[in-house]
C-alpha positions as CSV (number, residue, x, y, z in Angstrom):
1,X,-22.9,1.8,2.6
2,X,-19.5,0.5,4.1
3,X,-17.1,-1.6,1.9
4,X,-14.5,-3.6,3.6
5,X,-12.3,-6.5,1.9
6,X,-10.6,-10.3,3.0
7,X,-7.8,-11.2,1.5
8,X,-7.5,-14.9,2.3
9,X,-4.8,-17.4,2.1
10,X,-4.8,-20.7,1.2
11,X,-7.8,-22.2,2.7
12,X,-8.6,-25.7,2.7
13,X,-11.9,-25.2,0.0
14,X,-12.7,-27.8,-3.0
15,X,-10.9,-25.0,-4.7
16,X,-7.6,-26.4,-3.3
17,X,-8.6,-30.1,-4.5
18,X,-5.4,-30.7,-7.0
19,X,-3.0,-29.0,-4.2
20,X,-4.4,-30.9,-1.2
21,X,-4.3,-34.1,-3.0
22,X,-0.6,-33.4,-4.4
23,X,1.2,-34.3,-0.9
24,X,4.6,-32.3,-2.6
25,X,2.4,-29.2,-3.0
26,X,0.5,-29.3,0.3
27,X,3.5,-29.6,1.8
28,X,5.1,-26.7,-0.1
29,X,1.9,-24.4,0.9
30,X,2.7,-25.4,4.5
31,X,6.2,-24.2,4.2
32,X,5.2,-20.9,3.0
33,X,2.9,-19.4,5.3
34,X,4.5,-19.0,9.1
35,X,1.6,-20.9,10.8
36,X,2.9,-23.8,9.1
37,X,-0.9,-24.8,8.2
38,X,-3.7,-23.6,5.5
39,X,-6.5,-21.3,6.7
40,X,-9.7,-23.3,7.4
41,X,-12.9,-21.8,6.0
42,X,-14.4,-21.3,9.3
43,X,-11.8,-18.8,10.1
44,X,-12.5,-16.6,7.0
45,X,-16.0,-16.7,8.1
46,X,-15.7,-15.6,11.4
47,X,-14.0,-12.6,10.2
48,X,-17.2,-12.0,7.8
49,X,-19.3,-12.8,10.8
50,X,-17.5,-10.0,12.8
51,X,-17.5,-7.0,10.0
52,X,-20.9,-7.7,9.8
53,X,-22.0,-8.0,13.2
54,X,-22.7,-4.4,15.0
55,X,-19.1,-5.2,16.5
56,X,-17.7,-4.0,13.1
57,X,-19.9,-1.3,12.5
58,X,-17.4,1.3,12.8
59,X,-15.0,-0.1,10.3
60,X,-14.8,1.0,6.8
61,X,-12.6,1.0,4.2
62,X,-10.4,-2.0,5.6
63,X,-8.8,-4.8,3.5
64,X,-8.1,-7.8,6.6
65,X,-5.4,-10.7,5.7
66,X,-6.5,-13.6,7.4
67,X,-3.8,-16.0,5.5
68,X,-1.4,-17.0,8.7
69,X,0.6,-14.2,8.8
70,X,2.1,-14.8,5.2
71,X,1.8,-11.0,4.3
72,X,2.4,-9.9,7.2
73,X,5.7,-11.5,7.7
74,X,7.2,-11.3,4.4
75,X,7.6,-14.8,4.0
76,X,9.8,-16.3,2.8
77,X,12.3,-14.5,4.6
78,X,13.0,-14.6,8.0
79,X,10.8,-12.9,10.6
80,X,12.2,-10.3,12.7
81,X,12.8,-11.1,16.2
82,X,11.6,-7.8,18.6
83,X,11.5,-7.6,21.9
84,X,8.4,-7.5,23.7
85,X,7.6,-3.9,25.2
86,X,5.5,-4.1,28.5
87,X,2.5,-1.9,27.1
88,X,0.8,-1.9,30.5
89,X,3.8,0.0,32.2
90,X,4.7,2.0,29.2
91,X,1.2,3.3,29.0
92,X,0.7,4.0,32.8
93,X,4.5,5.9,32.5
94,X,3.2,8.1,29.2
95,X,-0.2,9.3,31.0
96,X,1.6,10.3,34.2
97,X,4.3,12.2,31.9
98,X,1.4,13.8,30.3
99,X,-0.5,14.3,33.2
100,X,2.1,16.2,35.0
101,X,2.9,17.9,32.2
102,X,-0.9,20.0,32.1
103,X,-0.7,20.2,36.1
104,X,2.9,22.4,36.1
């Protein structure tokens, strides 16, 4: 048996009735998750669809966000601005380190 876990955000459900109707709170639930938007059931599904497809049959044990990068950004406070790393080239560079490395 495998056991995996969504933690959704706020999706746009009849759950959400009062807060989707209250303009100030939809609003307000915008402002708090960085995609500036609330999760659509559809995209909570998918993510069901794909853990139980034979795509995710390797998984186990997960909990997945999907609530707009709200956890994962710490909201409300500012997100971090990194530089993107080329992956490609620092890849290619590591195996040829490592690769020379065995063949000294």
């Amino acid at each position: 048996m495998r056991v995996n876990a969504i933690a959704a955000g706020a999706t746009l459900t009849d759950a959400l009735g009062p807060f989707v109707e209250d303009e100030s709170l939809m609003t307000a639930m915008k402002e708090r998750t960085p995609l500036a938007r609330l999760g659509d059931a559809n995209e909570i599904a998918a993510r069901v669809l794909f853990l139980a497809s034979p795509a995710g049959a390797w998984i186990m044990g997960k909990l997945f966000e999907v609530d707009g990068a709200t956890t994962a950004s710490n909201w409300p406070w500012p997100i971090a601005q990194r530089p993107l790393i080329n992956a490609t080239k620092w890849t290619r560079e590591a195996i040829a380190t490592r690769t020379s490395r065995c063949h000294q």
